[in-house]
LOBA-908532 format. One record per residue (C-alpha): residue number from 1; residue in one letter; x, y, z. Coordinates in Angstrom, 2 decimals. Layout:
<atoms>
  balum  nupa        x        y        z
    NUM     a        X        Y        Z
...
</atoms>
This chain:
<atoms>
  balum  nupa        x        y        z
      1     x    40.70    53.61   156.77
      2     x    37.22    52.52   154.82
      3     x    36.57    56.22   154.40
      4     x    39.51    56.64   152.64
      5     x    39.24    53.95   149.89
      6     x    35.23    55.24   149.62
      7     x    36.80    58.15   148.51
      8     x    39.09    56.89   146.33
      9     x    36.48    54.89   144.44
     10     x    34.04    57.45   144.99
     11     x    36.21    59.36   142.89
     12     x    37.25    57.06   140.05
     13     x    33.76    56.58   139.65
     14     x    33.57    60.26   139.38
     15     x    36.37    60.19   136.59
     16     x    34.85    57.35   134.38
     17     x    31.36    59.26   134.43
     18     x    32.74    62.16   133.48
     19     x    34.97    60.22   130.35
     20     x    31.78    58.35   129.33
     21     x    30.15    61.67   129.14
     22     x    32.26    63.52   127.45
     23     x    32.97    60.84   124.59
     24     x    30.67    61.11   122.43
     25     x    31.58    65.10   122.19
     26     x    35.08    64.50   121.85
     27     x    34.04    61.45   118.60
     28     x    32.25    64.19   116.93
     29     x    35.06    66.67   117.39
     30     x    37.01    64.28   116.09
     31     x    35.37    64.24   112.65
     32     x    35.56    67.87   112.19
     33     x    39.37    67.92   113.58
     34     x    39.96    65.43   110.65
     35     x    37.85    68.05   108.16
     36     x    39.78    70.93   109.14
     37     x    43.33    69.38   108.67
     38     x    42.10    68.26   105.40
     39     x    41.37    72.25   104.47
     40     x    38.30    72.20   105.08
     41     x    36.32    75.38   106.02
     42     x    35.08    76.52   109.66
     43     x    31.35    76.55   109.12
     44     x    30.96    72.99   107.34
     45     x    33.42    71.95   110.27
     46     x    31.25    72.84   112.62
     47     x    27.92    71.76   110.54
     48     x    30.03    68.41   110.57
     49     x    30.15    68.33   114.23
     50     x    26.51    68.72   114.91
     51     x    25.19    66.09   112.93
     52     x    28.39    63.29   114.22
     53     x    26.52    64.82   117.44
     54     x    23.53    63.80   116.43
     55     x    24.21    60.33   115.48
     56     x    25.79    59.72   118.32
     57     x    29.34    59.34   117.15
</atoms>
């Protein structure tokens, strides 16, 4: 019975690592999502991306 629950922790430990990591890529997405449904062009999309990336956002 404890191993179970370890698991289960274990593994929403697992998922909130993994959603803490992948934030900060998905916030600097996000700015060049917003870019491109204005109709804005691929290459300053991406150029957007990298520097939100490198900010940290």
């Amino acid at each position: 019975m404890l191993q179970g629950s370890f698991d289960r922790d274990a593994s929403n430990t697992l998922i909130l690592m993994i959603a803490l990591a992948l934030s900060p890529i998905l916030g600097a997405a996000g700015y060049s999502l917003l870019y491109m449904l204005g109709g804005g062009g691929l290459g300053v999309a991406i150029l957007i991306f990298i520097v939100a990336k490198m900010f940290g956002k």
